[in-house]
C-alpha positions as CSV (number, residue, x, y, z in Angstrom):
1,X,0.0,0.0,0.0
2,X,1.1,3.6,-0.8
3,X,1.7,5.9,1.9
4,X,1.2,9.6,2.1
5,X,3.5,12.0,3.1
6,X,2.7,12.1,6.6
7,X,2.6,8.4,7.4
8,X,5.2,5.5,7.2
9,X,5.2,1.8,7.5
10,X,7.6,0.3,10.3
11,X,9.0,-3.1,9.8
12,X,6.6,-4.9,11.1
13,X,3.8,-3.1,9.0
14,X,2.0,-0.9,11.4
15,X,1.6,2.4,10.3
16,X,3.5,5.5,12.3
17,X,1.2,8.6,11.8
18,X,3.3,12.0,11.8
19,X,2.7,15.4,11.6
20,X,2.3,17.8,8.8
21,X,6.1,18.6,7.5
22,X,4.7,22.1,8.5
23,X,3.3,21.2,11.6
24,X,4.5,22.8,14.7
25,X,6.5,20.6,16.3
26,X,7.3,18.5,13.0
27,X,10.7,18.0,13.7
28,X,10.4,16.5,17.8
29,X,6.6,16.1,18.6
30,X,5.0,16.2,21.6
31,X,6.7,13.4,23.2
32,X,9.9,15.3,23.5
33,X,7.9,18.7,24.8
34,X,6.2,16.9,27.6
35,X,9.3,15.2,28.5
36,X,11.3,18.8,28.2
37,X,8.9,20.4,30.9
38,X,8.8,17.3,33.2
39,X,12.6,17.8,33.3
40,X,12.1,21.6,33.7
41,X,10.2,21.3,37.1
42,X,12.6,18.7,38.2
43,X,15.9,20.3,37.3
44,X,14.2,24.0,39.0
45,X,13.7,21.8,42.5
46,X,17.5,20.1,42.0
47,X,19.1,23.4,41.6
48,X,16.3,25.5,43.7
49,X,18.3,23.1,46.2
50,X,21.6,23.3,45.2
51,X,21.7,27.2,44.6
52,X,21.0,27.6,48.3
53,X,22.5,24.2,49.7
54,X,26.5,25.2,50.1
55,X,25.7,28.3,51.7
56,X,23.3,26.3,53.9
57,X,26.2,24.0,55.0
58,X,28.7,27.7,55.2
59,X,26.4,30.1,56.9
60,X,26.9,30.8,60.6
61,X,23.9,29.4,62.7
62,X,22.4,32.9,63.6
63,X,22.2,33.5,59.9
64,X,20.1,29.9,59.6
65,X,23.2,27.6,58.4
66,X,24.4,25.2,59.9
67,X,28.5,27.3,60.4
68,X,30.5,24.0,58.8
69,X,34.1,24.0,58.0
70,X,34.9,25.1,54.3
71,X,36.2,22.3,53.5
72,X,33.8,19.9,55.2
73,X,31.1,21.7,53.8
74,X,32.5,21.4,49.6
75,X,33.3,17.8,50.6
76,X,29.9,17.3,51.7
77,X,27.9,19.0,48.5
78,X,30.7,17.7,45.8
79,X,29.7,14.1,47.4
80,X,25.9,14.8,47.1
81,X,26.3,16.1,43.4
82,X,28.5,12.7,42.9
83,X,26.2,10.8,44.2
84,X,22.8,11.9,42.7
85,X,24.7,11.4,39.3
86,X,26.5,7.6,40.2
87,X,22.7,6.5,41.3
88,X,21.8,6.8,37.7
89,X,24.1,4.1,37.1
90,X,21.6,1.7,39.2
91,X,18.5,3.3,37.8
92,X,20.0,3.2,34.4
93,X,20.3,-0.7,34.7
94,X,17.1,-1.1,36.5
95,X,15.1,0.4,33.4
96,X,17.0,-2.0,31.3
97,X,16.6,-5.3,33.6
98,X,13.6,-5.0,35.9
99,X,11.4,-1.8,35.6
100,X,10.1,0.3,32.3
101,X,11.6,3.7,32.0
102,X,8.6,5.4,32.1
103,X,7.5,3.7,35.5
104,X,11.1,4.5,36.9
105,X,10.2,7.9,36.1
106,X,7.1,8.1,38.1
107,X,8.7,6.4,40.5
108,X,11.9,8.6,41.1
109,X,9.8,11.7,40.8
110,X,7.5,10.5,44.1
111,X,10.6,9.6,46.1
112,X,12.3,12.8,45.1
113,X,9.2,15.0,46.1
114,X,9.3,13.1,50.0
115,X,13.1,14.2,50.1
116,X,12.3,18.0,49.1
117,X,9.6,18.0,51.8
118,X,11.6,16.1,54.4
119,X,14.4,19.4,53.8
120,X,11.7,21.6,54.2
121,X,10.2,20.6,57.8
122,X,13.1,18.9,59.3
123,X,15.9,21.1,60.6
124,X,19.4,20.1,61.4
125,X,22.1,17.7,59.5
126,X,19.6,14.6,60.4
127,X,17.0,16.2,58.3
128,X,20.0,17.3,55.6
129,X,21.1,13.6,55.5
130,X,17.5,11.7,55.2
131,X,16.8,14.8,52.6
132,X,19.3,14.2,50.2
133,X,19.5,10.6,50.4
134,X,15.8,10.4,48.7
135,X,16.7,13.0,46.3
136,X,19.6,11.0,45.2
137,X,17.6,8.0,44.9
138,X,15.0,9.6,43.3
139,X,17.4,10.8,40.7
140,X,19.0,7.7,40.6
141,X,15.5,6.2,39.0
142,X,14.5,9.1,37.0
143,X,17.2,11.0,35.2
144,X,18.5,8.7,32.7
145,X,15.3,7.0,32.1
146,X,13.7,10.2,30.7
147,X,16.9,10.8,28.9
148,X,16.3,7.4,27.3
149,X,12.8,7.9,26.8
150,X,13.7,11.2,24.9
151,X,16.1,9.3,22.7
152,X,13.1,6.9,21.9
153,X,11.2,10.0,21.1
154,X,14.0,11.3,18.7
155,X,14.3,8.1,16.7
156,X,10.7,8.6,15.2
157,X,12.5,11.0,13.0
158,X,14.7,9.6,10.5
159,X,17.0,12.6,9.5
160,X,20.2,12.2,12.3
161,X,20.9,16.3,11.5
162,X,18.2,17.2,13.9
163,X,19.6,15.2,16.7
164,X,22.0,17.4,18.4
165,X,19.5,20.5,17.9
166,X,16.5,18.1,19.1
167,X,18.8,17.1,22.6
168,X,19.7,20.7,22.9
169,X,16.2,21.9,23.0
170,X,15.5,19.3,25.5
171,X,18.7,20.6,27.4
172,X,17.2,24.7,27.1
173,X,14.3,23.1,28.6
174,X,16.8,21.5,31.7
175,X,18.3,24.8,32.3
176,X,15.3,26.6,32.4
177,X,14.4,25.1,35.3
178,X,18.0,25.2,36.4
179,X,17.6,28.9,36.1
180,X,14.3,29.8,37.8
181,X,15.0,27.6,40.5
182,X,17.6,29.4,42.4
183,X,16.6,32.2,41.5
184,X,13.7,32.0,43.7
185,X,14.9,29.5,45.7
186,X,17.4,32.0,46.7
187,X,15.1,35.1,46.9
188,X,12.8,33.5,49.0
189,X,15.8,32.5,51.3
190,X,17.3,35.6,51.2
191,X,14.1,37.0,52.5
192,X,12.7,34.1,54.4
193,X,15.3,32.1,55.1
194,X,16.3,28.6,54.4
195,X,13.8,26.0,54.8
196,X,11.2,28.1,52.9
197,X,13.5,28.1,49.9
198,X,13.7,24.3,50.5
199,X,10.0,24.2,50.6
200,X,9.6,25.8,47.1
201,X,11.8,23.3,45.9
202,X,9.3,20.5,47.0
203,X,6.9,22.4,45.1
204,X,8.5,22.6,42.3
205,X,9.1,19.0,42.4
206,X,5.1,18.7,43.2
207,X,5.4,20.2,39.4
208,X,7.5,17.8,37.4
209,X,5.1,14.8,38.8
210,X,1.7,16.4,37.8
211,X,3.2,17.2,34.4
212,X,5.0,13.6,34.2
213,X,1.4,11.5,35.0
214,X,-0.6,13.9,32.4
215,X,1.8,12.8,29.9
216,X,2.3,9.4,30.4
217,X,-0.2,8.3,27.6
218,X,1.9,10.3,25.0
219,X,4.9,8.4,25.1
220,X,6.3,5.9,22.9
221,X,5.5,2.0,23.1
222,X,9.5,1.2,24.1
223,X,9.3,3.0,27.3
224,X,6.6,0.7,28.6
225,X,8.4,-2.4,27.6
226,X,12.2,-3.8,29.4
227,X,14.3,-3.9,26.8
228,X,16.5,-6.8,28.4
229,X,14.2,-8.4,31.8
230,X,16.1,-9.9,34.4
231,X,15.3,-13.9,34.7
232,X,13.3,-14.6,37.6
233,X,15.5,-17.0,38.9
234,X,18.6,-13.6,39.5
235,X,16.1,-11.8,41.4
236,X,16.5,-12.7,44.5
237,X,20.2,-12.3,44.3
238,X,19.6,-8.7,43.4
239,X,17.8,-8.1,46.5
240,X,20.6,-9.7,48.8
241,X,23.2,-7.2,46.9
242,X,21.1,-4.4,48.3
243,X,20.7,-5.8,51.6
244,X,24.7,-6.6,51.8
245,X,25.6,-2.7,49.9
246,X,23.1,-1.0,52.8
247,X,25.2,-3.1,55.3
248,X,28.4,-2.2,54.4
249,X,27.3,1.9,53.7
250,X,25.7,1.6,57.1
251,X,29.2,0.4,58.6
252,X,31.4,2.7,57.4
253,X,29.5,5.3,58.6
254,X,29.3,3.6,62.0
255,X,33.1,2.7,62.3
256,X,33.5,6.6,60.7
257,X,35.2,5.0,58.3
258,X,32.5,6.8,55.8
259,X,32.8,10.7,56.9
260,X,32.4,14.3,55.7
261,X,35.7,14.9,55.4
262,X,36.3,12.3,52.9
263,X,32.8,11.4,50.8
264,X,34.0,13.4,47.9
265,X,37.5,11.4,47.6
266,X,34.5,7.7,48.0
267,X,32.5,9.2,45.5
268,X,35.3,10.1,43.1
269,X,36.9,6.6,43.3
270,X,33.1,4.8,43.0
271,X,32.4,6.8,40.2
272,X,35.6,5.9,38.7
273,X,35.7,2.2,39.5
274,X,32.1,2.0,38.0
275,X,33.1,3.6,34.6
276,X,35.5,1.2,34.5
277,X,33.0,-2.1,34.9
278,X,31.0,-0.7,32.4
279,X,33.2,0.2,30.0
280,X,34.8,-3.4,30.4
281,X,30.7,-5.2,30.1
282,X,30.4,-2.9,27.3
283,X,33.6,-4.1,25.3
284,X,33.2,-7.8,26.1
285,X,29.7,-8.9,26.3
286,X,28.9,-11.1,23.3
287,X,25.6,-9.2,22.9
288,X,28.0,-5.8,21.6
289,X,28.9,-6.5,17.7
290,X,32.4,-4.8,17.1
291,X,30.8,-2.1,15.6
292,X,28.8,-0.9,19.0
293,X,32.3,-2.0,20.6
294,X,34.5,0.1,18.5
295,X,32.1,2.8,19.3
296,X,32.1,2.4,23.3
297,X,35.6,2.8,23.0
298,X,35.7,5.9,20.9
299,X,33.5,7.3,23.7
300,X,36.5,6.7,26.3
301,X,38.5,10.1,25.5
302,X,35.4,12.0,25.6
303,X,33.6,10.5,29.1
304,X,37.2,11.7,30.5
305,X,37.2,15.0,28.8
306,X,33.6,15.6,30.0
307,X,34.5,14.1,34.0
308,X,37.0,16.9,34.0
309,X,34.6,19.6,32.7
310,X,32.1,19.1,35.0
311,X,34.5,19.4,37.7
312,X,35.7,22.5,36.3
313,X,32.3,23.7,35.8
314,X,30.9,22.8,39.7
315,X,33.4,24.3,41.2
316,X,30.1,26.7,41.4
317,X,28.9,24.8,44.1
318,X,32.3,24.2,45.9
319,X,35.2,26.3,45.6
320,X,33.3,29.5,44.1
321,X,31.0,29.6,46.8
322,X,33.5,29.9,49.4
323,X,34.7,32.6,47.4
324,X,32.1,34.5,46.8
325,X,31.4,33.9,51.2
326,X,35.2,35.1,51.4
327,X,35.2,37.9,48.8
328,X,32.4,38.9,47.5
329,X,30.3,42.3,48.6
330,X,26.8,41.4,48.3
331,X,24.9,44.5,49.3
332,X,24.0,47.0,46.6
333,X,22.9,50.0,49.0
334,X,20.8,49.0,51.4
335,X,19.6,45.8,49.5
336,X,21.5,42.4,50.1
337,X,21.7,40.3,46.1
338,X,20.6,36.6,47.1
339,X,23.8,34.9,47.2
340,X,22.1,31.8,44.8
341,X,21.6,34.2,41.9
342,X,25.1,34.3,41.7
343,X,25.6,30.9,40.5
344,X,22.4,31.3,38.7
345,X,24.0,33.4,36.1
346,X,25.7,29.9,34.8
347,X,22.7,28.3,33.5
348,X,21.2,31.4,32.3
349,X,24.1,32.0,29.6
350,X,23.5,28.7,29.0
351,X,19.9,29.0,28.1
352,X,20.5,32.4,25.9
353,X,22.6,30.9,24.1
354,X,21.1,27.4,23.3
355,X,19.0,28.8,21.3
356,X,21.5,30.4,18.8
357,X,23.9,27.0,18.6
358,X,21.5,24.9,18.2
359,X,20.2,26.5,15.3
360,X,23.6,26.8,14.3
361,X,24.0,23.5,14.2
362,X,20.6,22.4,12.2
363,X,21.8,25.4,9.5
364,X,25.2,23.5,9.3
365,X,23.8,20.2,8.9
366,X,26.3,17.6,8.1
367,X,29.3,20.7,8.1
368,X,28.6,21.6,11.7
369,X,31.7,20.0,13.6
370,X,32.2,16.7,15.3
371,X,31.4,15.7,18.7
372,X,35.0,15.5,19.6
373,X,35.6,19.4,18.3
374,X,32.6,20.7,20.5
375,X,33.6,18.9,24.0
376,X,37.6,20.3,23.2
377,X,35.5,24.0,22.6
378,X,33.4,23.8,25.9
379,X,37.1,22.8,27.9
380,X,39.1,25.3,26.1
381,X,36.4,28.0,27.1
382,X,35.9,26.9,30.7
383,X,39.4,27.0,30.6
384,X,39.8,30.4,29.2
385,X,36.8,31.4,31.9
386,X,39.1,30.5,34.8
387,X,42.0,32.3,33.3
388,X,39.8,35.4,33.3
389,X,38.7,35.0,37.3
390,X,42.6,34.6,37.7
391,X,43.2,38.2,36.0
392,X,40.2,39.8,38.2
393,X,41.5,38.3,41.1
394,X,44.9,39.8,40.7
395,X,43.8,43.0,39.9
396,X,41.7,43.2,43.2
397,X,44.3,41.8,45.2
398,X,43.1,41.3,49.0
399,X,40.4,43.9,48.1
400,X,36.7,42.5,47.8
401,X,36.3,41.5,43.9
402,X,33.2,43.2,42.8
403,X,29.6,41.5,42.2
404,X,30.1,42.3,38.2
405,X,33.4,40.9,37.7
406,X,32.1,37.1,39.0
407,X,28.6,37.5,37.3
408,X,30.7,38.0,33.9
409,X,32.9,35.2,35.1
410,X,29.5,32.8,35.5
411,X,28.5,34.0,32.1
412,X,31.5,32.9,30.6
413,X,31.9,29.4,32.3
414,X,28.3,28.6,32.1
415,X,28.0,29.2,28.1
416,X,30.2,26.4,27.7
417,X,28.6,23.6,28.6
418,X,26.3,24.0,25.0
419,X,29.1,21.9,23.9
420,X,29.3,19.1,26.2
421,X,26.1,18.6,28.2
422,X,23.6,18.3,25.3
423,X,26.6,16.8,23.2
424,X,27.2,14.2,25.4
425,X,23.9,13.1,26.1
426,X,23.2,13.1,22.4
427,X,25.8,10.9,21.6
428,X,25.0,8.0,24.4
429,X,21.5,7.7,22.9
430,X,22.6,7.4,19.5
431,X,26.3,5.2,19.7
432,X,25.4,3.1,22.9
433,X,25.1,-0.4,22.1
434,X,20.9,-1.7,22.1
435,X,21.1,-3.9,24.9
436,X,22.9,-1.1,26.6
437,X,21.0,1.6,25.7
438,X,19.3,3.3,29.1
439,X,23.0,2.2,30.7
440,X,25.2,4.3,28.4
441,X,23.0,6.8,29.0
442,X,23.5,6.3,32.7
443,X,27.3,6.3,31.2
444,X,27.3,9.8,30.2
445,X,25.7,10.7,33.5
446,X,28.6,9.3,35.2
447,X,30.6,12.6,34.0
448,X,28.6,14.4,36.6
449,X,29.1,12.2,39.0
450,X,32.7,12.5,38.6
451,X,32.9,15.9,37.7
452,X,30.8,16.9,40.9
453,X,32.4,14.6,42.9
454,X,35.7,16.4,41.8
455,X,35.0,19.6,42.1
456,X,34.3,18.6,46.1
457,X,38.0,17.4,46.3
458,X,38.8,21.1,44.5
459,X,37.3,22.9,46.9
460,X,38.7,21.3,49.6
461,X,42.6,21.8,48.0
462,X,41.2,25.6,47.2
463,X,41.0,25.8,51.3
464,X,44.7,25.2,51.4
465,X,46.2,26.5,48.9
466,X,46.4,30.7,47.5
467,X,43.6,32.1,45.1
468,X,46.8,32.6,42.4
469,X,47.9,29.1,42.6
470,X,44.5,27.4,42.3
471,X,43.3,29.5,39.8
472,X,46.6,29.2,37.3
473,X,46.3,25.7,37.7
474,X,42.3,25.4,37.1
475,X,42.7,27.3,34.0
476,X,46.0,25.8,32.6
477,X,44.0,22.2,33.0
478,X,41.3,23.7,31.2
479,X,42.7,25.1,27.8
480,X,45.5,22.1,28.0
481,X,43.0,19.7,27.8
482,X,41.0,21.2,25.2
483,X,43.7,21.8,23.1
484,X,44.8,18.3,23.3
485,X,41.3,17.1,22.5
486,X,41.8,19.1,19.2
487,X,44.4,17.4,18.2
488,X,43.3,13.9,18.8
489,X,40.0,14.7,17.3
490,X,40.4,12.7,14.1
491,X,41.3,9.5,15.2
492,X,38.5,9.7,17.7
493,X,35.8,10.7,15.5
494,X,36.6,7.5,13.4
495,X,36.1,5.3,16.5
496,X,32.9,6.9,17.1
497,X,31.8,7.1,13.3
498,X,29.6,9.7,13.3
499,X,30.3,12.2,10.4
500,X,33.3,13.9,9.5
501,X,35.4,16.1,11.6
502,X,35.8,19.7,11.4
């Protein structure tokens, strides 16, 4: 049978119905746009949180923190940011093995909503703790199965040029939230005080579950179906790992062998150690042909890359906010600037100027540059960002450095990440292997986990070391990197097989 214009046939002969080629929304549907605005409420409760969360830990008590050292307190936010993104891993393998990723979702997004309105109502580092352990579970189960639901989404159209512009929309939609979030999360703290900004964040997260179950009926048949189910008979061993890995975590915190002072360097080393299993499954499991496996590998270079970029760029949360506690004059007048609307300023470039690249890179088409070239951009830049806060800082000296000077600083790191976040997540949905799928996403998640997990342990040396020093070496990393990306772009880009290099 002939088909119109607006319908095709899928392999198995049922017919796909699409829109109009003029249709709005043509190009990514209304899958992707429900999706996008889940992931808006979510990511404005996340950062709502975060925006507020070091300063929480930094504040003295009369001001409503909770007066921890500097270096406690980065450890302690660079382990949370590690492990929200390292529980991916688990929910990741959970929507492949045992669960649908679009029940994870709904799942992740309840839990996460108990552990924004346990910070609300419960004061004090017990309330802190049983707090963000639900949001990182909750994360755990529902970021990189929406992730993989978009890719599902994305694969209804057949032209691979709109990809990157399609997953860079979806990442607009991210820092939207990631934007409006703090910023009033932090005015309503700054006003307020604390626990109300934590409150709006449970609202927000209230948000991202209504819009999540009114859109449930829109999404595609793969997420309600496990791609690769768990045999019953495994089952119960999965439940005695649990059992045994709450045991040991419960242990070490017991025999303090599992503290504040050192759940960044844990974190790091789990995130690491768990690249490193799944890379090796990845690369030797007879259900990978060598072209998947060739691939994963190509991916290597870049998942490092991108770990050290997100360290680089969370330093926000870690060693920039004790700077901007240390040198930063807030008040304008007789008005105090909320202290989160500084770090706000990163995700807001970000949002202006998706927009404009992503366009770019749908006008480009095939001509637009590799994935390799973009990630080495986004270090160079960050890079280059850092060298910048080194020159202010000099110029200040000991002297306060003035609220303008970091704001253009945020600008200039937080633009950056239009080449590696939605790049990145791009990528994993389109080279990871099928029977893999939802865990390379997880994967590319891991680069948070590691870079946040990193940027704890960089806040902690920034305690001990000079501004000068620290910032040298931050931006010498940065454009070293980069620039060595660069170079190695070609061979790396044949690996991966996905266009030509620019």
């Amino acid at each position: 049978m002939r088909t119109t214009p607006h319908q095709r046939t899928t392999a198995t002969g049922r017919d796909v119905r699409q829109a109009p080629a003029g249709a709005p929304g043509h190009r990514f549907g209304r899958g992707l746009w429900s999706m996008a605005l889940t992931e808006l409420w979510e990511r404005y409760s996340f950062y709502g949180l975060q925006g507020i969360l070091s300063f929480y830990l930094l504040y003295e008590t009369t001001d409503g923190g909770l007066a921890l050292d500097p270096a406690v307190a980065a450890g302690i936010v660079g382990a949370y940011g590690g492990a929200v993104y390292l529980s991916q891993i688990l929910g990741a393998w959970m929507g492949d093995r045992l669960v649908s990723p679009r029940n994870m979702v709904l799942y992740g997004a309840a839990v996460i909503t108990v552990g924004h309105v346990i910070l609300a109502f419960a004061p004090g580092l017990t309330g802190l703790g049983v707090g963000l352990v639900c949001i990182v579970l909750g994360t755990g189960a529902l970021k990189t199965n929406i992730t993989s639901i978009v890719g599902f989404v994305l694969d209804q159209d057949q032209d691979e040029r709109h990809r990157d512009a399609g997953f860079s929309y979806f990442y607009m939609a991210i820092n939207i939230g990631a934007v409006a979030g703090p910023l009033t999360s932090g005015l309503i703290q700054n006003e307020l005080g604390f626990h109300y900004g934590f409150g709006l964040a449970a609202i927000g997260m209230g948000a991202a579950l209504v819009q999540y179950l009114a859109s449930m009926k829109h999404l595609p048949e793969r997420a309600r179906t496990v791609d690769n189910p768990l045999p019953a008979k495994h089952r119960p061993l999965v439940v005695l790992a649990a059992v045994a890995l709450l045991a040991a975590v419960g242990a070490a915190v017991a025999t303090r062998l599992l503290r504040a002072e050192n759940l960044s360097t844990v974190v790091t080393v789990a995130a690491l150690v768990t690249a490193a299993a799944y890379f090796l499954t990845m690369t030797t499991s007879p259900a990978v042909s060598g072209d998947e496996r060739r691939r994963v590998l190509g991916y290597l270079p870049l998942f490092l890359a991108s770990g050290v970029y997100f360290g680089f760029l969370f330093q926000k949360f870690t060693a920039i906010s004790i700077l901007i506690t240390e040198r930063i004059d807030l008040h304008i007048g007789g008005w105090k600037f909320p202290v989160a609307w500084i770090t706000t300023v990163s995700p807001l470039a970000l949002v202006l100027i998706i927009p404009l690249v992503a366009r770019m890179w749908s006008t480009l088409g095939e001509r637009q540059p590799g994935p390799v070239t973009k990630v080495a951009i986004g270090l160079t830049q960050i890079g280059c960002a850092y060298l910048l806060l080194l020159l202010i800082s000099e110029a200040t000296g000991h002297a306060d450095i003035p609220l303008l000077l970091i704001l253009v600083f945020m600008m200039a790191a937080g633009s950056s990440e239009v080449f590696v976040g939605p790049i990145g997540l791009s990528l994993a949905t389109r080279i990871g292997p099928r029977k893999f799928r939802s865990q390379m996403v997880g994967l590319n998640f891991l680069t948070l986990a590691l870079g946040s997990s990193l940027a704890g342990l960089l806040g902690q040396l920034f305690t001990v070391i000079d501004n000068t020093s620290y910032l040298a070496i931050t931006a010498m990393c940065g454009i070293g990197i980069g620039l060595a990306l660069f170079a190695a772009r070609r061979p790396v880009q044949r690996l991966l097989e996905t266009g030509s290099e620019h």
